[in-house]
C-alpha positions as CSV (number, residue, x, y, z in Angstrom):
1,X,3.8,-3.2,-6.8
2,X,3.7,-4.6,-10.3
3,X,0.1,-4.4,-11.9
4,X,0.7,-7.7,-13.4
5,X,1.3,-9.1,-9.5
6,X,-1.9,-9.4,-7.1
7,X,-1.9,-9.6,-3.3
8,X,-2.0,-12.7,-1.4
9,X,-5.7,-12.9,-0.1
10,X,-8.0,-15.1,-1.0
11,X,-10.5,-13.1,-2.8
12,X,-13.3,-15.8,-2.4
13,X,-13.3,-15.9,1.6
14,X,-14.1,-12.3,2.2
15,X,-17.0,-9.5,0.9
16,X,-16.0,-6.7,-0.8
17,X,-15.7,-4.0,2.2
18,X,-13.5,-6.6,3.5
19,X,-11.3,-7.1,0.2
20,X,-10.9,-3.0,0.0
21,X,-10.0,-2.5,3.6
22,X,-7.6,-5.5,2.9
23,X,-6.1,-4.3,-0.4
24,X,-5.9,-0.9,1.4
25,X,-4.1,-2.0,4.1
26,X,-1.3,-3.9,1.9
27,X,-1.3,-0.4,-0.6
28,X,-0.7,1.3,2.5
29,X,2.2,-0.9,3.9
30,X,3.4,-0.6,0.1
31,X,3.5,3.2,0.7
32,X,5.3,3.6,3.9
33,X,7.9,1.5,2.6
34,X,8.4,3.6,-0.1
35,X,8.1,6.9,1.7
36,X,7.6,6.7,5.4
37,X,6.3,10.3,5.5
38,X,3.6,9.6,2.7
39,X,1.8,7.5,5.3
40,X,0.9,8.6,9.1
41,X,1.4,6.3,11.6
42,X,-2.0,6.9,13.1
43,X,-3.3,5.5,9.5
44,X,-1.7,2.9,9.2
45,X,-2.3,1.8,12.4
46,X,-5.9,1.7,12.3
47,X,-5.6,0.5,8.7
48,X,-4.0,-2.9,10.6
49,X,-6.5,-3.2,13.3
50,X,-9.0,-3.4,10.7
51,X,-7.2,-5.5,9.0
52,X,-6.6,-7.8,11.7
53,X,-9.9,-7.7,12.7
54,X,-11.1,-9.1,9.3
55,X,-8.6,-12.0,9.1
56,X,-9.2,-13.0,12.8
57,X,-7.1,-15.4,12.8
58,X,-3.2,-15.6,13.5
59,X,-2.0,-18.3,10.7
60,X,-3.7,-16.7,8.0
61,X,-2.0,-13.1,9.5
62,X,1.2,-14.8,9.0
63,X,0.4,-16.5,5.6
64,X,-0.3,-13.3,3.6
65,X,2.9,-11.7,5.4
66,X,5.1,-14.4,3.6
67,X,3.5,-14.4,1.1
68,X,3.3,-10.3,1.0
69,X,7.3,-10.2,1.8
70,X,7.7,-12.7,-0.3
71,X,6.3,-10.8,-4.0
72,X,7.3,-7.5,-2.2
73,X,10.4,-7.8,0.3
74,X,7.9,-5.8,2.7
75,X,6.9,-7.7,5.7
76,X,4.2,-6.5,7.5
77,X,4.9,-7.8,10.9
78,X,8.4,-6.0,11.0
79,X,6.7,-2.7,9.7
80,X,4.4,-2.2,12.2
81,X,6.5,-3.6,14.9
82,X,8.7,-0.7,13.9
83,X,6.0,2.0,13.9
């Protein structure tokens, strides 16, 4: 991803362990993209429960995916539906 580009959370509604584990999880998406050998499944797996597990709640899941796929062309659903 572009430095100049950020991701699509909102930085105010979460503490910082959250915002890495968050960040983490979109760097890691980012990175199986790329290189789907660069990331295990078994990461990037656990990387999403944790970050589902943060946002707890389904509509903001599926705004930062559009809003992911939409600065990116990765979208997270389709990823790990495909894992």
């Amino acid at each position: 991803m572009n430095k100049e580009q950020s991701y699509p959370i909102d930085f105010e509604a979460y503490d910082t362990d959250e915002l890495v584990d968050l960040v983490e999880f979109l760097s890691l998406i980012e990175k199986h993209h790329a290189s789907a050998e660069s990331v295990s499944k078994e990461t990037l797996r656990a990387a999403h429960r944790r970050f589902r597990e943060i946002l707890n709640n389904v509509s903001e899941e599926k705004r930062i995916d559009k809003a992911f796929q939409k600065q990116t062309g990765i979208s997270i659903y389709k990823t790990m539906k495909n894992l």
